[in-house]
GUVO-318761 format. One line per field, with one value per residue (C-alpha): x, z, y. Coordinates in steps of 0.25 Angstrom, whole numbers. Layout:
! GUVO-318761
X <- (X ...)
Z <- (Z ...)
Y <- (Y ...)
This chain:
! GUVO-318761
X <- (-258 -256 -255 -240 -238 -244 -235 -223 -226 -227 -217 -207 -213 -210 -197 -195 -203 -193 -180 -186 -181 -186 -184 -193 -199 -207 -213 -220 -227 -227 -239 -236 -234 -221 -232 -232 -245 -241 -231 -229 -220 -215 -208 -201 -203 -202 -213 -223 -222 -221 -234 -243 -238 -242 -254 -262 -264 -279 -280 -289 -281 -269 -268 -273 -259 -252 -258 -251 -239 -228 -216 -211 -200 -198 -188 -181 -182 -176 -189 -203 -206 -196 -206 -219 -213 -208 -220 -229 -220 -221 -237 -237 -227 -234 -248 -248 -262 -262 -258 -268 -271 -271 -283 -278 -289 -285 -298 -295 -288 -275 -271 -258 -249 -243 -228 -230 -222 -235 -240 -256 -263 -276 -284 -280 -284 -271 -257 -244 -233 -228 -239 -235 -238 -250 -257 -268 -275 -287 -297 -307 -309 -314 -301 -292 -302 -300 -286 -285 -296 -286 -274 -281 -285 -271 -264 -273 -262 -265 -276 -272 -266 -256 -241 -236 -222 -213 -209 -223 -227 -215 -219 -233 -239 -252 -263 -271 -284 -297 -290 -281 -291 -299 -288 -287 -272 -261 -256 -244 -247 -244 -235 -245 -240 -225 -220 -213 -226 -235 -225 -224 -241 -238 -230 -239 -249 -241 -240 -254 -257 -248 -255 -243 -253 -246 -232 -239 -247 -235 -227 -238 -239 -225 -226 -239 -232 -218 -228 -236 -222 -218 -232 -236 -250 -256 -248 -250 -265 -263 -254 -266 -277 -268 -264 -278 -285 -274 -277 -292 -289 -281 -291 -301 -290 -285 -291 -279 -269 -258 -248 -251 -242 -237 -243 -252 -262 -270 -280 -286 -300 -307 -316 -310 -308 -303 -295 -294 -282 -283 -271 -272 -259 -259 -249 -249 -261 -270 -274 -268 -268 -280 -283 -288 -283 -290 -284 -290 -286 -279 -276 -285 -274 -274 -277 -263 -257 -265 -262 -247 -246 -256 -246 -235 -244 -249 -236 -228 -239 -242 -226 -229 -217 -226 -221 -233 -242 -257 -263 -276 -268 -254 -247 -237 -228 -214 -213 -197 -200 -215 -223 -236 -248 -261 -269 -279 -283 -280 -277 -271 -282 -292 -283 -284 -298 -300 -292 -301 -311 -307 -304 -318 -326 -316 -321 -334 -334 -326 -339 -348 -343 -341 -357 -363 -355 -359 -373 -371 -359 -366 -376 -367 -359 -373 -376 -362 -363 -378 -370 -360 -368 -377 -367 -376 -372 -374 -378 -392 -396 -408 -415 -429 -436 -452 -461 -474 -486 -500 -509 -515 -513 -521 -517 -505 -494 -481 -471 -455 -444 -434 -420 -410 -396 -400 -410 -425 -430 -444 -451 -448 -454 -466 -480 -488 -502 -501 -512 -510 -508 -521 -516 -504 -493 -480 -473 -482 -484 -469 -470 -481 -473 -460 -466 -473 -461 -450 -460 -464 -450 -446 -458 -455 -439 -436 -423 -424 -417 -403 -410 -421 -424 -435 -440 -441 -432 -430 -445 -448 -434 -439 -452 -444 -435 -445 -451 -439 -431 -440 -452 -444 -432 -424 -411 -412 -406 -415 -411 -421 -422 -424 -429 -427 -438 -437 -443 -429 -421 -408 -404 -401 -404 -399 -398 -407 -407 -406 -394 -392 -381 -373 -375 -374 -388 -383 -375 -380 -382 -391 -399 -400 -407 -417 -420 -424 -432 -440 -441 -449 -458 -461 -466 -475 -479 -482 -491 -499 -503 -507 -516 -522 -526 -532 -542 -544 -549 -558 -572 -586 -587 -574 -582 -592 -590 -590 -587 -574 -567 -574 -588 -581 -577 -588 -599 -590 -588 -602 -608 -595 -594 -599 -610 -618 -616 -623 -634 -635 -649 -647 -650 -640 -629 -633 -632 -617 -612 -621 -633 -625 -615 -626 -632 -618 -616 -631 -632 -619 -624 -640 -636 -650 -659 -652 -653 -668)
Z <- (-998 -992 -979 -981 -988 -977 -965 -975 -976 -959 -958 -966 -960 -946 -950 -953 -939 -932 -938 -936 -926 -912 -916 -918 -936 -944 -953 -967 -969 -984 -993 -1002 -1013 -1006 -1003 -988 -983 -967 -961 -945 -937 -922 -911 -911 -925 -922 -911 -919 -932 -925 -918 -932 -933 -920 -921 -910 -919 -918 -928 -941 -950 -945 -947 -961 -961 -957 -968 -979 -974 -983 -977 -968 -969 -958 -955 -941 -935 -922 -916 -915 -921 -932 -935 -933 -945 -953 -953 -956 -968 -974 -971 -981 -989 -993 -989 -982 -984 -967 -963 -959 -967 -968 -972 -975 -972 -987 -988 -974 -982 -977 -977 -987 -988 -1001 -1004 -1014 -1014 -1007 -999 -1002 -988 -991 -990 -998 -999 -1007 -1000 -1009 -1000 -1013 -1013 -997 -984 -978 -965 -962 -965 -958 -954 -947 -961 -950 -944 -957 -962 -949 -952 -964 -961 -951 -961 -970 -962 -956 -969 -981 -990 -1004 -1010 -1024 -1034 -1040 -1039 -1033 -1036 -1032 -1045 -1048 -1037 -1043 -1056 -1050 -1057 -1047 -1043 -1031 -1030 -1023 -1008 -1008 -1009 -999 -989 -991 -997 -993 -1010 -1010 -1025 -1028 -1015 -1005 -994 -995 -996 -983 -975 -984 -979 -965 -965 -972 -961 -949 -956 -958 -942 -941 -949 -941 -928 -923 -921 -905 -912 -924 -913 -905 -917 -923 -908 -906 -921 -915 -903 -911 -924 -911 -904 -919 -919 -932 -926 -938 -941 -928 -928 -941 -933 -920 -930 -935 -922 -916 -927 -925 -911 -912 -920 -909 -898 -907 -910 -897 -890 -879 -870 -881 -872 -878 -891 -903 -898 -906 -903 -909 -905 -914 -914 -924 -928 -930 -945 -944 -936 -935 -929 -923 -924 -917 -917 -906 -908 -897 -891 -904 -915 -927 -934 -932 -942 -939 -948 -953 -952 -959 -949 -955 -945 -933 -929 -914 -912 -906 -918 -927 -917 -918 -934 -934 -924 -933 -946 -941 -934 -947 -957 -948 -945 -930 -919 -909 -896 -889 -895 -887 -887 -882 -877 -878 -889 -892 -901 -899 -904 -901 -891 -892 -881 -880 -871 -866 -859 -851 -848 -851 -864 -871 -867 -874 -887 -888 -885 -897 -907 -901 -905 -919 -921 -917 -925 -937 -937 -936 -947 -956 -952 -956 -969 -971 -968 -975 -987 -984 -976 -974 -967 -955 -955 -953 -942 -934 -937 -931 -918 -915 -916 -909 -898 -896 -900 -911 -921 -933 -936 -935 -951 -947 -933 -931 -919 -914 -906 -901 -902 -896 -887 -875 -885 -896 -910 -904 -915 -917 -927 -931 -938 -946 -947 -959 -958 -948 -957 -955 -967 -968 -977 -965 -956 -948 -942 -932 -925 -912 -914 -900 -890 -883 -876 -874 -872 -878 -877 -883 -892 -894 -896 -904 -916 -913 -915 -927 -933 -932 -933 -947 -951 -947 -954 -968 -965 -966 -959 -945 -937 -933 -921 -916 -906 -896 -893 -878 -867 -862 -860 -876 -879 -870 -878 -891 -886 -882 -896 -903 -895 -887 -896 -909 -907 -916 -913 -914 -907 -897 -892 -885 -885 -872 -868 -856 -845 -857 -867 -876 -881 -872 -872 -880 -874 -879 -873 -865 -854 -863 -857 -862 -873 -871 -883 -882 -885 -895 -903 -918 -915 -904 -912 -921 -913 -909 -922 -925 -911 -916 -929 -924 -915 -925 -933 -924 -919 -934 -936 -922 -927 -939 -933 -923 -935 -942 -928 -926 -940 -941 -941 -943 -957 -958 -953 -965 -973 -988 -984 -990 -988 -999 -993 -980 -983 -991 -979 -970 -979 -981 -964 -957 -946 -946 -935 -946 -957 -947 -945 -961 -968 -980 -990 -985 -985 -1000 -1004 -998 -1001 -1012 -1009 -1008 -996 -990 -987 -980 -972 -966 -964 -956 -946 -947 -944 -940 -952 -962 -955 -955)
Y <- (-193 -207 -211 -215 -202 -194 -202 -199 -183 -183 -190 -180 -168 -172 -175 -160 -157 -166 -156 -143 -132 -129 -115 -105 -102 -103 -117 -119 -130 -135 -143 -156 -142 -136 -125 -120 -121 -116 -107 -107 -101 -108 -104 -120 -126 -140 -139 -130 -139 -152 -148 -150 -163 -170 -180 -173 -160 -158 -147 -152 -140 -143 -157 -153 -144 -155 -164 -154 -153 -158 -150 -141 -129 -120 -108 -105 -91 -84 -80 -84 -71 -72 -86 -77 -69 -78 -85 -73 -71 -83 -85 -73 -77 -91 -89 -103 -111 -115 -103 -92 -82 -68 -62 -48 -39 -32 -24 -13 -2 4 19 21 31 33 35 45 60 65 52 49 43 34 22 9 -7 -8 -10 -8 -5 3 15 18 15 8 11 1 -7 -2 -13 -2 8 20 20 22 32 41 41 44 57 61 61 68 79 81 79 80 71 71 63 65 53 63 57 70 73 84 87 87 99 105 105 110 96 96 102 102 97 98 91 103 114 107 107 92 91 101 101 95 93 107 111 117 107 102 88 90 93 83 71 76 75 60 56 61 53 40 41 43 31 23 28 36 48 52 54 61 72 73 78 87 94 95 102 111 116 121 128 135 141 144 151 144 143 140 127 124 124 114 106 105 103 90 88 87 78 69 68 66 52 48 51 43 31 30 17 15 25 30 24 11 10 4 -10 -21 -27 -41 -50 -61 -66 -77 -86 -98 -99 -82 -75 -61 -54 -38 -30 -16 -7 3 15 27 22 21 12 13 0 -9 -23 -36 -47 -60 -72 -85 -95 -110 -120 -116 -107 -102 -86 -87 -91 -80 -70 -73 -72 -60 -53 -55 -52 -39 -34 -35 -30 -18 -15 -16 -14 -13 -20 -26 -34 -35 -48 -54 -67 -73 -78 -85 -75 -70 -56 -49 -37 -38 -38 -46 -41 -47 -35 -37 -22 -8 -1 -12 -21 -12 -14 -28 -27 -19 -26 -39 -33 -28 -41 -47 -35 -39 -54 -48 -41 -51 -60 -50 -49 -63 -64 -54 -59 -74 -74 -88 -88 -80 -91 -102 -93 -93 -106 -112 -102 -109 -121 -118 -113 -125 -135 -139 -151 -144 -128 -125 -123 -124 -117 -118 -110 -112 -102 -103 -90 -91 -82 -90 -103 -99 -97 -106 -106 -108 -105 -111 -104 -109 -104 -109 -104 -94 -86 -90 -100 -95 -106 -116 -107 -115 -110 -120 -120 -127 -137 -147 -134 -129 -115 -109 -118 -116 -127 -138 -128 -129 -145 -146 -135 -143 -158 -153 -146 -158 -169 -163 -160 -173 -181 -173 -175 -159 -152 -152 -140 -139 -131 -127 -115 -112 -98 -100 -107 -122 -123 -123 -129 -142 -145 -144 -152 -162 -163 -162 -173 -180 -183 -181 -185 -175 -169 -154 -144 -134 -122 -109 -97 -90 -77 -70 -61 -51 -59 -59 -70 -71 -86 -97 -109 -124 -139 -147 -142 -131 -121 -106 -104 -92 -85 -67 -64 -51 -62 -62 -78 -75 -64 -75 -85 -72 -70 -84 -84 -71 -76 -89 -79 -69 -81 -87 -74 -70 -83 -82 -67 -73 -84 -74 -64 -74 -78 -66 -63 -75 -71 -81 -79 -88 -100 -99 -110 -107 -89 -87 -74 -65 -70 -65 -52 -48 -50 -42 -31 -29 -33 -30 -40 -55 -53 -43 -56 -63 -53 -52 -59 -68 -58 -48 -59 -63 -49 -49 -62 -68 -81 -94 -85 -80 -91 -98 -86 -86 -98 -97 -88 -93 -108 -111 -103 -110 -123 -120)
């Protein structure tokens, strides 16, 4: 598009923003296509859609809106949430490519009750209105499995495929199957239980389903008390045995004082990309519809704005009445004779707490999966937390971390470990022996390790890290500091890690001077950063052990110029020890070890016979 062409489209959308109402409705933004690419609803139209046109719009995906906009329709409502309506309608209806989208959450199940003569109740992924009613869906599968246990042990409905028909049982079509003589069916199949008392059983378990359990026990004791004064005590203990499991899943379900009832509640977290939307539905006290949904955010909307559309979303799909709505802060939405509460204690602050937190252990686990499915993904998340931590120009690909072993300064070593994409790369791992220290000083040790590591990498033109980390505090992060800016002039970044009077890794230090970054030390970051610290000391550890084994496995035989290690193991199989070679006489040696080794091994130890 020209320059000129661009001025002109400006110019004729503003012309339609310039006529529009200040009334409340909802707006569709059309492409170059005639395809509507967004759907919005205002409370003053002229104001909402005048707003994406003003030059100091800061928004990068909003300007990029902006840019495909080739026209502008819009329809007048009475109320804001006539707009909120209309717009959640025509989201669905067009599937607009700006708009935030729904991810549906298709894969929870949902409990359906079929609309045969002799209504099934079971499981499903598949919802079509047409087969029944559906309850659901169920994000937490332990939940909708309980219920559907306790429905099946106070009703025991027919688990059979049979389209059971009253002419059918009439004409004695059916018979029972292995369910019935387990006690598991009534057999309406063949007229053991009646189509009367098989639909009253249906219907108290509709109410269950929808989480009216108090209005469900109320009539079944009202029921208990009149069979007990018509001395039918036999019904009446079927009735209590009902009644009683009934009321041990509302003990268990119950989270809040039954006086709270028929209210929603929502909260919303994300991760900038994702929102994720909790919806709970609390009836009589208890919990009977709980689902968090997944919204795939567009043009950096505002949790408000979510929040607003996943209200209207979720009260429509779920049939909900309810006339409070809980809420973790205000919003801006106008909902005819619903009240909107913000608690800050007491039961219905416990409510919102839980669904903040079904909504942080769903993004969770939407993480998870996402990770286990792309282990790259996980690495990239760590890598962008560091950098966001320490405010580092670029993610840390590659982390590299030095340690120091010795004993009193001898067999002083020290070892480096590199980290790539967070996992450790082995073949760059790096052993050193400190050959300009004399005794046990750790931090010329330190600089010695350091100023061979970069200048080498430097010299040969290899990677250099994105960071690098000490194991110890501002002591070792200074000398590295001083070798790696002051002599070598190199821009890397340095960070330490602390320990505290127990001996365990409790901060992250970064900065010169260096300062403490709060970071929770059971975060999986900071158990990473551990992990790359005991790596880098098991390693030098490992290499310390190894070059004290082999001091303390050097004998005097390993000073014999021209004795290899058959020569070796041969005299000390037969004499045992090195003081009884040096006792032995040259004919015993060349009885061992043959003439020509004879002779270097006596002459060895009998300097001054030979020399005569």
């Amino acid at each position: 598009m020209t320059k000129e062409e661009n001025e002109k489209r400006l110019a004729y959308l503003k012309s339609i923003v310039s006529r529009l109402p200040e009334k409340p409705g909802s707006y569709q933004y059309y492409d170059e296509h005639g395809t509507i690419i967004y759907v919005g609803k205002a409370k003053n139209l002229k104001n909402r859609v005048s707003s994406y046109f003003h030059t100091e719009v800061d928004r990068f995906k909003t300007k990029v809106l902006v840019s495909k906009i080739h026209n502008i329709s819009y329809t007048v409502v009475n109320t804001e949430e006539d707009a909120l309506l209309l717009e959640n309608s025509l989201i669905k209806k067009y599937n607009p490519k700006y708009n935030v989208l729904l991810k549906d959450g298709k894969t929870y199940p949902s409990i359906c009750v079929t609309n045969e003569f002799f209504p099934r109740i079971f499981k499903t992924r598949t919802i079509n209105k047409k087969w029944g009613s559906y309850y659901g869906p169920f994000s937490h599968i332990s939940s909708m499995y309980a219920v559907l246990e306790l429905i099946k042990k106070l009703y025991h409905p027919r688990t059979c495929h049979f389209p059971i028909t009253r002419e059918g049982i009439d004409q004695k079509k059916y018979n029972v199957c292995l369910e019935y003589h387990i006690k598991n069916c009534g057999g309406p199949c063949i007229g053991k239980q009646t189509f009367e008392e098989y639909q009253k059983n249906i219907a108290q378990a509709r109410e269950i389903l929808k989480g009216n359990t108090r209005s469900v026990l109320r009539t079944m004791r009202e029921e208990m008390e009149k069979l007990a004064e018509d001395l039918k005590f036999e019904e009446a203990e079927e009735i209590k045995r009902k009644y009683l499991l009934i009321d041990n899943f509302v003990s268990k379900s119950e989270v809040v004082s039954h006086t709270i009832d028929n209210v929603d509640v929502f909260s919303i977290t994300n991760d900038g990309k994702t929102a994720f939307i909790n919806y709970i539905h609390v009836s009589n006290g208890s919990i009977n519809q709980s689902f968090t949904f997944e919204y795939k955010k567009k043009l950096d909307e505002s949790d408000e704005e979510l929040l607003a559309l996943g209200i209207v979303e979720m009260r429509e799909r779920f049939k909900s009445s309810s006339k409070e709505i809980i809420l973790p802060a205000p919003i801006h939405i106008d909902l005819e004779g619903v009240t909107i509460t913000i608690p800050q204690r007491g039961d219905k602050k416990t409510l919102l707490d839980l669904s903040v937190m079904n909504g942080k252990q769903y993004k969770f686990d939407r993480l998870k999966q996402q990770e286990k499915l792309n282990p790259e993904q996980k690495a990239v998340r760590l890598m962008k937390e560091i950098q966001g931590y320490l405010k580092l120009p670029r993610m840390p690909y590659q982390i590299e971390c030095f340690d120091n072993s010795n004993i009193s300064g001898t067999d002083a070593v020290a070892a480096c470990v590199v980290f790539k994409k967070m996992k450790p790369s082995k073949k760059d791992y790096r052993k050193y022996h400190i050959k300009t220290v004399t005794g046990p000083d750790d931090y010329a040790s330190m600089k010695e390790v350091v100023r061979r590591r970069y200048t080498r990498l430097t010299e040969e033109q290899q990677p250099l890290p994105d960071l690098i980390i000490t194991d110890g505090g501002k002591g070792q992060m200074e000398v590295v500091r001083e070798v790696i800016q002051d002599e070598l002039h190199l821009d890397i970044p340095i960070a330490g890690l602390a320990k505290d009077d127990h001996h365990r890794t409790n901060e992250l230090l970064y900065g010169f001077p260096p300062v403490v970054i709060g970071m929770k030390t059971d975060s999986e970051l900071f158990h990473l950063l551990t992990h790359i610290q005991d790596e880098v000391h098991r390693f030098a550890i490992t290499f310390h052990r190894d070059m004290r084994s082999k001091h303390a496995l050097h004998s005097e035989l390993d000073d014999i110029k021209g004795i290899g290690p058959k020569t070796k193991e041969a005299l000390l199989k037969s004499l045992k020890s090195v003081k009884k070679i040096k006792e032995a006489t040259l004919p015993d040696l060349q009885g061992l070890v043959g003439p020509a080794k004879a002779s270097i091994v006596y002459a060895h130890f009998h300097p001054a016979e030979d020399h005569a």
